[in-house]
MIDOSE-1310 file (N, C-alpha, C; in nm, 2 decimals, decimal comma, always signed):
residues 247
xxxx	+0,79/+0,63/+1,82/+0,69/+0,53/+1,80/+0,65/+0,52/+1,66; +0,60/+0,41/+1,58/+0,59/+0,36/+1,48/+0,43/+0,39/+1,47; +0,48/+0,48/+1,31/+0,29/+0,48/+1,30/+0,29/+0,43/+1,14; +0,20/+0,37/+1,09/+0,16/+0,31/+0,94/-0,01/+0,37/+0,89
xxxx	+0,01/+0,43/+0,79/-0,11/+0,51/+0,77/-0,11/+0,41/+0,59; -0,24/+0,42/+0,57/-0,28/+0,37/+0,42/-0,39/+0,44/+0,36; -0,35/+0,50/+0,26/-0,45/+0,59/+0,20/-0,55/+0,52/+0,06; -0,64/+0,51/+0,08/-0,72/+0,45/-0,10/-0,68/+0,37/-0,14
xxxx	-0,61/+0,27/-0,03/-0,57/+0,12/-0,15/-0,62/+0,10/-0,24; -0,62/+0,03/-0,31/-0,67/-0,06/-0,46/-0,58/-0,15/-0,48; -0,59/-0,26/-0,45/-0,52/-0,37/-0,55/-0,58/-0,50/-0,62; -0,56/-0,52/-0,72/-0,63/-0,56/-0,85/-0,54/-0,72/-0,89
xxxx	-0,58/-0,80/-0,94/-0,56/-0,92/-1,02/-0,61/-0,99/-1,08; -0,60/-1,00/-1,19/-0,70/-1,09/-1,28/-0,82/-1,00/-1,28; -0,79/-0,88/-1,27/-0,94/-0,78/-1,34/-0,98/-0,76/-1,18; -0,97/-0,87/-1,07/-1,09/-0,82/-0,97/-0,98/-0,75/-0,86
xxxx	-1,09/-0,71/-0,75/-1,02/-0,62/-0,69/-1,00/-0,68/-0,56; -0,86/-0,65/-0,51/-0,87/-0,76/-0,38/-0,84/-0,69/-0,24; -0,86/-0,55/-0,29/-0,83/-0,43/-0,19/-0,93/-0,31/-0,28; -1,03/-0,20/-0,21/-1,06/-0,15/-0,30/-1,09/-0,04/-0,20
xxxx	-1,04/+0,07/-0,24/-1,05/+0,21/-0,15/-1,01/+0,18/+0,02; -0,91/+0,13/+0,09/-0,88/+0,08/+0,18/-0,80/+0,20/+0,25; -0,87/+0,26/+0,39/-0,78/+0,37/+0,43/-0,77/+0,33/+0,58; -0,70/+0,34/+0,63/-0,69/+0,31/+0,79/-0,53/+0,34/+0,79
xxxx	-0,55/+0,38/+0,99/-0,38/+0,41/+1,04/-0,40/+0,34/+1,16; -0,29/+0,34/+1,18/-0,24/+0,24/+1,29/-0,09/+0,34/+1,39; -0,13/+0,29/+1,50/-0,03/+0,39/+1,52/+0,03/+0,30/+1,69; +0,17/+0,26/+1,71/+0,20/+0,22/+1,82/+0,18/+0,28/+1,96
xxxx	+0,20/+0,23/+2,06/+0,22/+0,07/+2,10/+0,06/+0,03/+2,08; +0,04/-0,09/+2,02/-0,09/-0,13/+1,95/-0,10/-0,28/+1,89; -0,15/-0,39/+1,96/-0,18/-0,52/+1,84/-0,31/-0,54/+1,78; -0,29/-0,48/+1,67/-0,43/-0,47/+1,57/-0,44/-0,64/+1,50
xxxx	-0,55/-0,68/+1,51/-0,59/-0,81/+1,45/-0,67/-0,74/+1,34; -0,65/-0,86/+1,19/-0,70/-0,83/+1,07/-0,81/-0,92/+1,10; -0,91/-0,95/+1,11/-1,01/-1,05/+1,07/-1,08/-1,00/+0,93; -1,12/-1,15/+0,92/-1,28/-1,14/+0,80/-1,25/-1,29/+0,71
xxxx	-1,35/-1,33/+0,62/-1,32/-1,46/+0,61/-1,28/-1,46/+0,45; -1,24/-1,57/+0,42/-1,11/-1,63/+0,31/-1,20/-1,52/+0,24; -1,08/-1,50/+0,13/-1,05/-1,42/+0,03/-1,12/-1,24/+0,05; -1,10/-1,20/+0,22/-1,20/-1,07/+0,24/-1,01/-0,96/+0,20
xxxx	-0,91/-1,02/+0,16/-0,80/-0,93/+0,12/-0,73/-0,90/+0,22; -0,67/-1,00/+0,35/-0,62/-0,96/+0,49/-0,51/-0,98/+0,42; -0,44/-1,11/+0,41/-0,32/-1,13/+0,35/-0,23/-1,04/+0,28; -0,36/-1,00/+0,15/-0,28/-0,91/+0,04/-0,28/-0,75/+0,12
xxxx	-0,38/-0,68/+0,22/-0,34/-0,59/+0,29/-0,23/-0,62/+0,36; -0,21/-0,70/+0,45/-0,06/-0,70/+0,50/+0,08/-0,70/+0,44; +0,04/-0,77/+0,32/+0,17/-0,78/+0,23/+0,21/-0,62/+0,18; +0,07/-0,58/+0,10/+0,08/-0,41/+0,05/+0,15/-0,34/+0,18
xxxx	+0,12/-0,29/+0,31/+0,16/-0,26/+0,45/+0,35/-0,28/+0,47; +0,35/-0,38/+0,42/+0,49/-0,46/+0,39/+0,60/-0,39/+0,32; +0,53/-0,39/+0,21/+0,59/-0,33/+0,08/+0,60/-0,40/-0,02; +0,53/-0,57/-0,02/+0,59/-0,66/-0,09/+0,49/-0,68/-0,22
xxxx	+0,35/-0,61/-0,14/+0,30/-0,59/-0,30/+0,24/-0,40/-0,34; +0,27/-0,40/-0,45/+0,24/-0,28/-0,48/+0,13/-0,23/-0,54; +0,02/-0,14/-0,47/-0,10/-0,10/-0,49/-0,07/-0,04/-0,65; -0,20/-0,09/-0,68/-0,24/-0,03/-0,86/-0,31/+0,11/-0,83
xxxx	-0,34/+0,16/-0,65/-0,37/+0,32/-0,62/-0,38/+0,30/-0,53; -0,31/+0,46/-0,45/-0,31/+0,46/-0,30/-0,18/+0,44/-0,25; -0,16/+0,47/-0,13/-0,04/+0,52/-0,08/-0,04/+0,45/+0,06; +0,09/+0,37/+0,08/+0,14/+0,37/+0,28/+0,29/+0,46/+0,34
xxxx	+0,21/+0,51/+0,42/+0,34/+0,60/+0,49/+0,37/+0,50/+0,61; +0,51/+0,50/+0,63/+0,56/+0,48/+0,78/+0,60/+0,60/+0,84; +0,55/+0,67/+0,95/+0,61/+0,73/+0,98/+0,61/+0,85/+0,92; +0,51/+0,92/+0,86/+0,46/+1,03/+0,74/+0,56/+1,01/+0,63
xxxx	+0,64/+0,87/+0,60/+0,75/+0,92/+0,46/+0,68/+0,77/+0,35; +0,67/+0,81/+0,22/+0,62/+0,75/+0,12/+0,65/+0,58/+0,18; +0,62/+0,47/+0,17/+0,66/+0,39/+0,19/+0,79/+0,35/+0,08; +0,76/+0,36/-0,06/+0,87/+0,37/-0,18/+1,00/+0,46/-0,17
xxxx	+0,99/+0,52/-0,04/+1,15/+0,62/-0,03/+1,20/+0,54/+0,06; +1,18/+0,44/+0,16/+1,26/+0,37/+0,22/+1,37/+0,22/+0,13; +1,48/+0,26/+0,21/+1,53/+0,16/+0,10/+1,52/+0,00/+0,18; +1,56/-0,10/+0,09/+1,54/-0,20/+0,16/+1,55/-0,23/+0,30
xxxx	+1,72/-0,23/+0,30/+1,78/-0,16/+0,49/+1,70/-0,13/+0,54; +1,66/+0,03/+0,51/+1,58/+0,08/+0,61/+1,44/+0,00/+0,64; +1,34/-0,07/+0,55/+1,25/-0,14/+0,55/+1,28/-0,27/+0,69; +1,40/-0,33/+0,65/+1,45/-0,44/+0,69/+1,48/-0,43/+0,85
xxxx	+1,50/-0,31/+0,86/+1,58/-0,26/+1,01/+1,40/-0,24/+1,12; +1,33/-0,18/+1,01/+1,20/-0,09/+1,07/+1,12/-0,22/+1,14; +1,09/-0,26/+1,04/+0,96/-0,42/+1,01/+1,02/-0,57/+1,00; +0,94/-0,60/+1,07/+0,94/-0,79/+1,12/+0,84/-0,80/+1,06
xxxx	+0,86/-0,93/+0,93/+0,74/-0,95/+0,87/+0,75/-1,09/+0,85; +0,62/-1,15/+0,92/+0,56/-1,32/+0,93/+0,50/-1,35/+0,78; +0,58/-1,44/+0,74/+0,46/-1,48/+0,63/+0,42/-1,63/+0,67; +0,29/-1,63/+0,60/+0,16/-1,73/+0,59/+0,24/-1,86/+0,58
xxxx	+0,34/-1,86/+0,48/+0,44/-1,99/+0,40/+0,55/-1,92/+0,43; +0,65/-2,00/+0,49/+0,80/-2,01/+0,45/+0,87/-2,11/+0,45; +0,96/-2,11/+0,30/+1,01/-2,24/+0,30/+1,12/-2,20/+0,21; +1,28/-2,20/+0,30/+1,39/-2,14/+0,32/+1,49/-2,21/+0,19
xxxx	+1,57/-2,11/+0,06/+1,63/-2,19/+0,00/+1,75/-2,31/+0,01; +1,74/-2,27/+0,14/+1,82/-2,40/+0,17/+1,78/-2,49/+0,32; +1,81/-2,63/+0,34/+1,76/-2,65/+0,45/+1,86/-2,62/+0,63; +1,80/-2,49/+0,63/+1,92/-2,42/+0,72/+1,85/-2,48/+0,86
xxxx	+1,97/-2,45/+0,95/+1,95/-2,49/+1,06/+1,85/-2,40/+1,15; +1,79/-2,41/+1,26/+1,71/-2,28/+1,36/+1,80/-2,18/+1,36; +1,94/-2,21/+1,42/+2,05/-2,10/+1,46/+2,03/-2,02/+1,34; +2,06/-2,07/+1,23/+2,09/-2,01/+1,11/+1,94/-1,91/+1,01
xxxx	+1,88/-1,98/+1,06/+1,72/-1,87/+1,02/+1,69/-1,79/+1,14; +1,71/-1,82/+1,24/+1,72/-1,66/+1,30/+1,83/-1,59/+1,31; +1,98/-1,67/+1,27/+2,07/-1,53/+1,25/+2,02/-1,46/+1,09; +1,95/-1,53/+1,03/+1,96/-1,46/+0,92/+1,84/-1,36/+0,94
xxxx	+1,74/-1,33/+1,04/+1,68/-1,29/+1,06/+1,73/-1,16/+1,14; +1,81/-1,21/+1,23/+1,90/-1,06/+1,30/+1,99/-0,98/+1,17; +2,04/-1,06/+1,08/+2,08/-1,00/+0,99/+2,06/-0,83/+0,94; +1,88/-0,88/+0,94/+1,85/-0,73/+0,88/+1,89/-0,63/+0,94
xxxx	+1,92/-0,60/+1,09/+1,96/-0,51/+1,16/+2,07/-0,57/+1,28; +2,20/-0,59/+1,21/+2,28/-0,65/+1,32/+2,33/-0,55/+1,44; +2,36/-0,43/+1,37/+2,36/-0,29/+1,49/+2,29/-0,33/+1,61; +2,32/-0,32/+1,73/+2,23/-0,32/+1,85/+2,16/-0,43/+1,88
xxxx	+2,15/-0,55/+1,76/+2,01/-0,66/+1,86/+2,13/-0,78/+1,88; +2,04/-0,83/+1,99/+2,09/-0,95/+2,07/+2,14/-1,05/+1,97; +2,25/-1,10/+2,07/+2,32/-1,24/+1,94/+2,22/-1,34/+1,94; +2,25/-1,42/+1,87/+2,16/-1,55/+1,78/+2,12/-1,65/+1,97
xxxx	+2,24/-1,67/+2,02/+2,19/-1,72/+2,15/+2,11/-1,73/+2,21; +2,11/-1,53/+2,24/+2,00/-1,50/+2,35/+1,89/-1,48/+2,30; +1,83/-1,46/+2,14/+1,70/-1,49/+2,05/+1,66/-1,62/+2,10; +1,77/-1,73/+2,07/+1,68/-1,85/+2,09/+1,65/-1,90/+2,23
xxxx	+1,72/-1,85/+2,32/+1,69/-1,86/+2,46/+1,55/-1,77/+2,47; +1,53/-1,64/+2,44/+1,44/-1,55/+2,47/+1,34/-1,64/+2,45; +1,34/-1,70/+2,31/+1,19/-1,70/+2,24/+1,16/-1,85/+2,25; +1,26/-1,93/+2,35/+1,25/-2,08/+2,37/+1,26/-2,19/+2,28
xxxx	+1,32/-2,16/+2,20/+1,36/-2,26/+2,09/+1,52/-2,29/+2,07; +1,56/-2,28/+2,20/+1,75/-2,30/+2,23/+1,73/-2,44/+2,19; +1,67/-2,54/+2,22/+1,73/-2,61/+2,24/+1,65/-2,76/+2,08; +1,66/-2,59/+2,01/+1,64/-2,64/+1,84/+1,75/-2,63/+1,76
xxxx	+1,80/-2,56/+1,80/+1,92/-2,45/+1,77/+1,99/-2,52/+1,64; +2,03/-2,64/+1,62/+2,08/-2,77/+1,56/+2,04/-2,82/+1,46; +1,91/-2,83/+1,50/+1,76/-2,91/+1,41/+1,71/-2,83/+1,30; +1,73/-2,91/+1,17/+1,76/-2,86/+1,05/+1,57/-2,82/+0,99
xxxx	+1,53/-2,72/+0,90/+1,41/-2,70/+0,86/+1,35/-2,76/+0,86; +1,38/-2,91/+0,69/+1,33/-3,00/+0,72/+1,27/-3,12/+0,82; +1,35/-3,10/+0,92/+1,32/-3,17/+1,10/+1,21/-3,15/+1,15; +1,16/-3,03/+1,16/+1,09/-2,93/+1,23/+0,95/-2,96/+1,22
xxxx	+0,85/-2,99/+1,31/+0,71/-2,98/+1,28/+0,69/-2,78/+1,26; +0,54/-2,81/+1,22/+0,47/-2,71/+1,14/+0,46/-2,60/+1,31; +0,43/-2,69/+1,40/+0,42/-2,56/+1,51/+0,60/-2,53/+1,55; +0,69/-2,64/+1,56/+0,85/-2,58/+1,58/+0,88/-2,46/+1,46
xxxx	+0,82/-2,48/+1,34/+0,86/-2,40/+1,20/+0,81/-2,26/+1,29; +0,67/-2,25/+1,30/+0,59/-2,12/+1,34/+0,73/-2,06/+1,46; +0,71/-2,12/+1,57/+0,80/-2,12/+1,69/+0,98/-2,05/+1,62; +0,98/-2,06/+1,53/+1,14/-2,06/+1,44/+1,11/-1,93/+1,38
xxxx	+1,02/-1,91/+1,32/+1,00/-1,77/+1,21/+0,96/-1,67/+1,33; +0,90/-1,67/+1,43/+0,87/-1,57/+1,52/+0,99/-1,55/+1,61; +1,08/-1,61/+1,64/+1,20/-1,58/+1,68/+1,25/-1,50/+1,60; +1,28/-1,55/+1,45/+1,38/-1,50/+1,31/+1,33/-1,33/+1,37
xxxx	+1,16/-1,33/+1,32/+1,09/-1,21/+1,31/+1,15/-1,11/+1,39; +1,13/-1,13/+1,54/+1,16/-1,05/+1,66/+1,29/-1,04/+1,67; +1,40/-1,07/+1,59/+1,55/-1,12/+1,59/+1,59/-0,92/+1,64; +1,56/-0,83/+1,61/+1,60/-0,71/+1,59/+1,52/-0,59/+1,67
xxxx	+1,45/-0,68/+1,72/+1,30/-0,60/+1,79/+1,29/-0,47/+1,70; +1,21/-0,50/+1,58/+1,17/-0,42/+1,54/+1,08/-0,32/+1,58; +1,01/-0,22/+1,55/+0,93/-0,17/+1,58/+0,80/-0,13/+1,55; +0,81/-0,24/+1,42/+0,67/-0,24/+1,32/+0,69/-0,40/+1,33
xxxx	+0,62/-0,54/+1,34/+0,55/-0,62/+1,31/+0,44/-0,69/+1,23; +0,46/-0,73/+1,13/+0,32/-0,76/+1,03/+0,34/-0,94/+1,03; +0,22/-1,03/+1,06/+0,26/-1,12/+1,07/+0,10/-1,16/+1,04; +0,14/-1,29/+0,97/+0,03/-1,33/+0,90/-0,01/-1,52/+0,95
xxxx	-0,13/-1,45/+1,00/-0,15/-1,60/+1,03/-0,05/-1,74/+1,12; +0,03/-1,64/+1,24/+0,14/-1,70/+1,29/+0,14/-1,83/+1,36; +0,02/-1,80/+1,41/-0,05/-1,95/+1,50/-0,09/-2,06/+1,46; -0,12/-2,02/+1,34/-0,22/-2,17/+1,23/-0,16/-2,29/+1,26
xxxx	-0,04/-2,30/+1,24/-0,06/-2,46/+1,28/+0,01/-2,49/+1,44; +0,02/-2,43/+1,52/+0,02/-2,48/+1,66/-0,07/-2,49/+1,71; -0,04/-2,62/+1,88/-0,17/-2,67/+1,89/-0,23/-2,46/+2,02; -0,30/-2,56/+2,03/-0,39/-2,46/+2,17/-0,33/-2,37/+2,23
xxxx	-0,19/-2,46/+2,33/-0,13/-2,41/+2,44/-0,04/-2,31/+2,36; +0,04/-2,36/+2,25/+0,11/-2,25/+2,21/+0,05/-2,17/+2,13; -0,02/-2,17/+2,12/-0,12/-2,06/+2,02/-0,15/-1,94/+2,10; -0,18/-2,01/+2,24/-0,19/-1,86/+2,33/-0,06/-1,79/+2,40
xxxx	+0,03/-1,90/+2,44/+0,19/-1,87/+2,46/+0,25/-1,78/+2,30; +0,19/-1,82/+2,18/+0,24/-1,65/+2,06/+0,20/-1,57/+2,09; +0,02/-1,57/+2,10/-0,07/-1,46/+2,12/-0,05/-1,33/+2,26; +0,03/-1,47/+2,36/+0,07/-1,36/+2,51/+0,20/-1,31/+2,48
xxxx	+0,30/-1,36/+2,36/+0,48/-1,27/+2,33/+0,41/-1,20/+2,26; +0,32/-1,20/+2,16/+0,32/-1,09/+2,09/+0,24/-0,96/+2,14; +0,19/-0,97/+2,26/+0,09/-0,89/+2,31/+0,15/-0,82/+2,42; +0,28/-0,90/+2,51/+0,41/-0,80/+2,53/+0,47/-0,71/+2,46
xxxx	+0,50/-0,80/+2,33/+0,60/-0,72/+2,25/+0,51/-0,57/+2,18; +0,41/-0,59/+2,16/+0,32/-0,47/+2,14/+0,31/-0,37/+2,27; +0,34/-0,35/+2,36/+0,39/-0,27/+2,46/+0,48/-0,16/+2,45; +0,57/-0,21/+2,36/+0,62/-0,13/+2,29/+0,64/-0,10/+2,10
xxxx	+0,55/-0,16/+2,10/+0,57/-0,19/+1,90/+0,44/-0,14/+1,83; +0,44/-0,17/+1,75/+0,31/-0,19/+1,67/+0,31/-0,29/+1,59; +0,25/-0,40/+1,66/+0,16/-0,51/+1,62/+0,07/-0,56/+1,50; +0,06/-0,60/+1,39/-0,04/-0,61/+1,30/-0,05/-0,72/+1,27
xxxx	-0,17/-0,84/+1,29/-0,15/-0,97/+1,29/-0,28/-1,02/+1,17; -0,28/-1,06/+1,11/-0,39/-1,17/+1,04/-0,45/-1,26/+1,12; -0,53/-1,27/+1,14/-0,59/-1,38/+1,24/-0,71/-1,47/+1,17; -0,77/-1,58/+1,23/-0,86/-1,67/+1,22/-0,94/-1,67/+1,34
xxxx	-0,85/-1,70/+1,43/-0,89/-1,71/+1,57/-0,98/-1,62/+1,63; -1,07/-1,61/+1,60/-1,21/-1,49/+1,66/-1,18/-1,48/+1,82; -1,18/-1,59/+1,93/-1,17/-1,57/+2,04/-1,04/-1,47/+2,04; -0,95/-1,52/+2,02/-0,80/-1,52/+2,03/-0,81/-1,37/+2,03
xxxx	-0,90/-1,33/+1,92/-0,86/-1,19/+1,84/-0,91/-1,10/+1,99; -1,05/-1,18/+1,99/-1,12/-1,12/+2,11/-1,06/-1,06/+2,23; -0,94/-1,17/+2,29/-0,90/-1,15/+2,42/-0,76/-1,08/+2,42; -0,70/-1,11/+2,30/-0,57/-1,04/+2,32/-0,54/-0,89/+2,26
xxxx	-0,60/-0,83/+2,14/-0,59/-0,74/+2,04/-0,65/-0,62/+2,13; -0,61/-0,52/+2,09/-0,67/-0,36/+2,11/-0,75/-0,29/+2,04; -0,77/-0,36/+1,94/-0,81/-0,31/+1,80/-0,82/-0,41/+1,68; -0,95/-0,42/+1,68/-1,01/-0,51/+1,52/-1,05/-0,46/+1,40
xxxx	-0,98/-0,47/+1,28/-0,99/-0,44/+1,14/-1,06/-0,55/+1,07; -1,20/-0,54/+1,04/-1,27/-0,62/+0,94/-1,29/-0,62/+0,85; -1,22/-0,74/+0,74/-1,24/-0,69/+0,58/-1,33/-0,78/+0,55; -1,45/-0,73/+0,43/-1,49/-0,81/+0,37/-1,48/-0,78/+0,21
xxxx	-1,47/-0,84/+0,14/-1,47/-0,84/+0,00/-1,36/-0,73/-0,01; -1,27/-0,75/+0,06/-1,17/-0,60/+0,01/-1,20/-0,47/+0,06; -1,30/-0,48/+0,15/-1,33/-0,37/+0,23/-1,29/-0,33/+0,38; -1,28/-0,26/+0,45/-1,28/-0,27/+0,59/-1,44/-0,17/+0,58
xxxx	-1,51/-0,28/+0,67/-1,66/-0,26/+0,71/-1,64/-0,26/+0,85; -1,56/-0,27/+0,94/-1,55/-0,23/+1,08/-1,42/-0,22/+1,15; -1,46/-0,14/+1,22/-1,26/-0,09/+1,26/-1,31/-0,02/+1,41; -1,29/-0,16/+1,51/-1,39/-0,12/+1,66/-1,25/-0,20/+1,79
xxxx	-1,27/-0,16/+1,89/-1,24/-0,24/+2,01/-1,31/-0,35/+1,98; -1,24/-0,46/+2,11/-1,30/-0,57/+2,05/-1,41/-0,63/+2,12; -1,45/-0,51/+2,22/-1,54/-0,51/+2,33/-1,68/-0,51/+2,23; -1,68/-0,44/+2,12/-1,76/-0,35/+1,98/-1,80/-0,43/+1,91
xxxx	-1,70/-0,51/+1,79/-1,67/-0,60/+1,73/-1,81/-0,64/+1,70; -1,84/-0,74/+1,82/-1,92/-0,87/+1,80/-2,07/-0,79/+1,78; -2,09/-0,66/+1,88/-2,23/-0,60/+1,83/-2,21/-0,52/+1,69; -2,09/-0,54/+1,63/-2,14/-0,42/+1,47/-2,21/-0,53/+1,36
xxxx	-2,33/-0,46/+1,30/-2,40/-0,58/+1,20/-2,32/-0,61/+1,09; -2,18/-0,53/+1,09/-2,12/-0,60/+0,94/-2,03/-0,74/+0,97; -2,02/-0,76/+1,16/-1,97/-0,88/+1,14/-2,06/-0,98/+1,09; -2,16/-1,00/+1,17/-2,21/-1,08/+1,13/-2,28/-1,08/+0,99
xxxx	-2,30/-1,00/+0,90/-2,26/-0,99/+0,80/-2,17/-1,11/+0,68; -2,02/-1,04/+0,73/-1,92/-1,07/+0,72/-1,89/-1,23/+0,66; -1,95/-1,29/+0,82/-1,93/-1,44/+0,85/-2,04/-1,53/+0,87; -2,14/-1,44/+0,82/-2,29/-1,53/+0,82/-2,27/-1,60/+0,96
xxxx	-2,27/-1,51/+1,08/-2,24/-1,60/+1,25/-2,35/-1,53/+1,30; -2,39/-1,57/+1,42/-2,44/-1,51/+1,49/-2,37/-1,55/+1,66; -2,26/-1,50/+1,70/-2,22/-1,54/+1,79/-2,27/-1,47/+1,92; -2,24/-1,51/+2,06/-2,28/-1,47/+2,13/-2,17/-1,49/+2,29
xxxx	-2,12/-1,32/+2,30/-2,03/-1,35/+2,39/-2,05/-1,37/+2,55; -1,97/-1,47/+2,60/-1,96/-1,47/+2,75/-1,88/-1,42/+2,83; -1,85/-1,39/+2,97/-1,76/-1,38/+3,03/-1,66/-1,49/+3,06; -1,55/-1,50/+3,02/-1,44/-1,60/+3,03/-1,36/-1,60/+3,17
xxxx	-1,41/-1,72/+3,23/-1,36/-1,70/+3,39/-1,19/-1,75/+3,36; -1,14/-1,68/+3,47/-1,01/-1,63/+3,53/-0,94/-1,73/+3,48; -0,96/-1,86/+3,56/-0,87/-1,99/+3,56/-0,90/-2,08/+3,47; -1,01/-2,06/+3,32/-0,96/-2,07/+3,19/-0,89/-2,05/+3,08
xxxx	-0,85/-2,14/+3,01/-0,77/-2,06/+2,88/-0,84/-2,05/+2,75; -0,95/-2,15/+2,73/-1,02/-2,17/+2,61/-1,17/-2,18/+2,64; -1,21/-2,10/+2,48/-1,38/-2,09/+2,51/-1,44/-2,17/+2,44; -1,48/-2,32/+2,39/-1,55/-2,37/+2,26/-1,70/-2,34/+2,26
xxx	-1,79/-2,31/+2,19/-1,91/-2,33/+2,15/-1,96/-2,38/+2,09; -2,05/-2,45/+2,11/-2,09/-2,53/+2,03/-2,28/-2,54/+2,06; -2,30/-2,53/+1,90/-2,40/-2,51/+1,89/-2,52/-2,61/+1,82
């Protein structure tokens, strides 16, 4: 099982700090949601987690080994990582961004076929980057991601631009695939976070000020804090899928 521990982050730019004493572990099977609002450091924590940026102090282990002793391979084989933006040096086909996505670990995972069969996007398979709307693109990189079934997942903000229905059809594959994985998602979606996650990490200003179930969450005062909200949860009956409030 896959465990990710982070000791005293710090990471720094342009003088300010956009992680600052940051320690939390995470340990599989687990879908931890990142909340907190723009610029509270979810992004740049997931990237650091990643390996793709490097703390100015502080340490991440996979697995109790430095995160800096794995080599790429190994990185590549371990972790499926979602980014916020992707936009591919060349305009490749679906087939072709999720074989390059199975790439990282061709040993053992399913051919390019049964990825795009699995993850429902067979019948993109053809249909070039450029082609693609913003929720087929999303739909395309979470295929790529899962191409190897990794066993670490960091994905950032995966749902943003699909509409409703498939926003909950990511949120229900990725909350399978955390069954056996470990899960780490950036989120927006407060409900979303609400109903699907096992565990909520709240950053504000570079901080984690709450680290609760998500049953918890909504009564700690740093959310509301946080988000200047004052929300107020209900019971969500059976045979709905969406909660709006409005106030």
């Amino acid at each position: 099982m896959m465990q990710v521990v982070c000791r005293d982050l710090r990471v720094q730019a342009g003088g300010a700090a956009l992680l600052d004493g940051v320690s939390v572990a995470f340990e599989a099977p687990a879908l931890v949601g990142i909340l907190g609002p723009n610029g509270a450091g979810k992004s740049t924590l997931l990237r650091t987690l990643a390996g793709y940026r490097r703390p100015d102090r502080g340490e991440v282990l996979w697995n109790g080994r430095f995160l800096a002793a794995w080599s790429a391979t190994e990185r590549g084989s371990a972790c499926g990582y979602c980014p916020q933006q992707f936009e591919p040096a060349w305009d490749y086909s679906v087939a072709e961004i999720v074989g390059l996505g199975r790439d990282r670990n061709p040993l053992g995972a399913p051919i390019v076929d049964e990825t795009l069969r699995v993850h429902g996007v067979e019948s993109l398979s053809q249909r070039r980057w450029s082609q693609l709307s913003g929720g087929e693109r999303a739909r395309t990189m979470l295929a790529a991601t899962l191409a190897t079934r990794p066993p670490l997942v960091l994905a950032d903000e995966p749902g943003a631009s699909l509409d409703m229905r498939h926003r909950l059809a990511l949120l229900e594959r990725l909350k399978g695939y955390a069954g056996s994985a470990l899960v780490i998602v950036v989120m927006h979606d407060i409900d979303l976070a609400l109903r699907f996650c096992d565990r909520l990490i709240l950053l504000d200003e570079g901080r984690v000020v709450a680290d609760e179930p998500p049953s918890r969450l909504l009564e700690a005062p740093a959310f509301e804090a946080a988000f200047g909200l004052r929300l107020q949860a209900e019971t969500r009956r059976a045979d709905r899928d969406w909660v709006i409030g409005l106030g």
